[in-house]
C-alpha positions in Angstrom: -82.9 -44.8 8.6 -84.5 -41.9 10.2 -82.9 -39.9 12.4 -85.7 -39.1 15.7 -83.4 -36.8 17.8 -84.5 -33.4 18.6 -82.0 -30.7 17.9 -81.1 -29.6 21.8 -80.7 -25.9 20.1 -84.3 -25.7 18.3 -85.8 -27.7 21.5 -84.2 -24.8 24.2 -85.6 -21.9 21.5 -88.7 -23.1 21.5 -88.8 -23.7 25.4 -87.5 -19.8 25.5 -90.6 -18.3 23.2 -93.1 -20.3 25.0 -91.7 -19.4 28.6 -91.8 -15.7 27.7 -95.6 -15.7 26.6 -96.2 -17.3 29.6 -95.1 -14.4 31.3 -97.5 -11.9 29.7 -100.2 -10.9 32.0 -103.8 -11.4 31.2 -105.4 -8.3 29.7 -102.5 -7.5 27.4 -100.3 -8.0 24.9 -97.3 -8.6 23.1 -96.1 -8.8 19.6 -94.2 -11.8 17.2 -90.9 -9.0 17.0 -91.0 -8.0 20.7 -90.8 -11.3 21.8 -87.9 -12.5 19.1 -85.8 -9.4 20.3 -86.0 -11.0 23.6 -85.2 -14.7 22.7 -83.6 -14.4 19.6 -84.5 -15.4 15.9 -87.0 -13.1 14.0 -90.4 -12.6 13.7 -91.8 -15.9 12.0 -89.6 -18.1 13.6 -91.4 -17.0 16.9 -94.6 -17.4 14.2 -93.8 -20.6 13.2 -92.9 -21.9 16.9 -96.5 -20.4 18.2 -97.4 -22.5 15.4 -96.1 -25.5 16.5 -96.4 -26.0 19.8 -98.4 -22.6 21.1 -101.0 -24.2 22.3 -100.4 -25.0 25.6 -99.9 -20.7 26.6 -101.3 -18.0 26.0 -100.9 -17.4 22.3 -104.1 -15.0 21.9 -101.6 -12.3 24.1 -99.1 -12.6 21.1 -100.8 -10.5 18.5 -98.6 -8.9 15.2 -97.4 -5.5 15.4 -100.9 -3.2 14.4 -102.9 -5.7 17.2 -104.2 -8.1 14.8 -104.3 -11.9 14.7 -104.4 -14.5 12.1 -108.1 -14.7 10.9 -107.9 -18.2 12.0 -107.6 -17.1 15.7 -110.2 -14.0 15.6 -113.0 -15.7 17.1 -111.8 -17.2 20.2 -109.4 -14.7 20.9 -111.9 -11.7 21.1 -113.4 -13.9 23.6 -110.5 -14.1 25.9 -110.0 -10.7 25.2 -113.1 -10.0 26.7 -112.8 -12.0 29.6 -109.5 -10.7 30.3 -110.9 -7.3 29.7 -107.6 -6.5 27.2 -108.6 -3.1 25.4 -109.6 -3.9 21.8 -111.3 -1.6 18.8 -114.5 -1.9 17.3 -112.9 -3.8 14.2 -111.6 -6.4 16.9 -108.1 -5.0 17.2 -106.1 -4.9 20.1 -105.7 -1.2 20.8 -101.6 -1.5 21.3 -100.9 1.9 23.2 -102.9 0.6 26.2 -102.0 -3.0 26.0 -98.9 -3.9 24.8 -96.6 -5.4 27.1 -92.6 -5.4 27.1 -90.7 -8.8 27.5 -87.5 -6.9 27.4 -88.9 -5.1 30.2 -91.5 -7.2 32.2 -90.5 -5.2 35.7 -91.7 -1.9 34.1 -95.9 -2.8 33.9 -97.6 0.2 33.6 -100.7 0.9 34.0 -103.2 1.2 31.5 -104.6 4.6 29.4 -108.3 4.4 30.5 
């Protein structure tokens, strides 16, 4: 017999990762690592949770540590990007210094290097 409970743990993390990309603001970004130091866990399990269930947020604002996304996600998030006018490269990268946002420190928003 299958067991269909959620674990209560695993359901609370994953409510905790997707409440703090909801709280990036639009036209920057934050990384897998900045948002596990926040929430706990490392890395991929923040990864593997965008994975999952990412796709009611804003998971284009969650980027790896050099501003890139999966290739999967390139397309529409350069559109977003653009939209949201979130400072990017030529090669499609999110240009970090300007946009990266700090969920450890969401009072301190900065203003952007023009």
């Amino acid at each position: 017999m299958q067991d269909d409970r959620v674990d209560p743990a695993k359901e609370e993390y994953v409510e905790r990762v997707l409440s703090c990309v909801e709280q990036i603001p639009p036209g920057r970004v934050t990384t897998y690592g900045a948002i596990a130091a926040v929430v706990g866990g490392g890395p991929r399990q923040v990864g593997s949770v965008m994975a999952h269930h990412g796709g009611p947020v804003p998971w284009w604002r969650v980027v790896r540590a050099d501003g890139s996304l999966p290739p999967s996600h390139d397309g529409e998030a350069r559109e977003r990007y653009a939209a949201e006018g979130t400072p990017c490269s030529s090669t499609g990268r999110v240009q970090m210094r300007e946009a990266f946002w700090d969920p450890a420190r969401p009072e301190d928003e900065v203003e952007r290097i023009s």
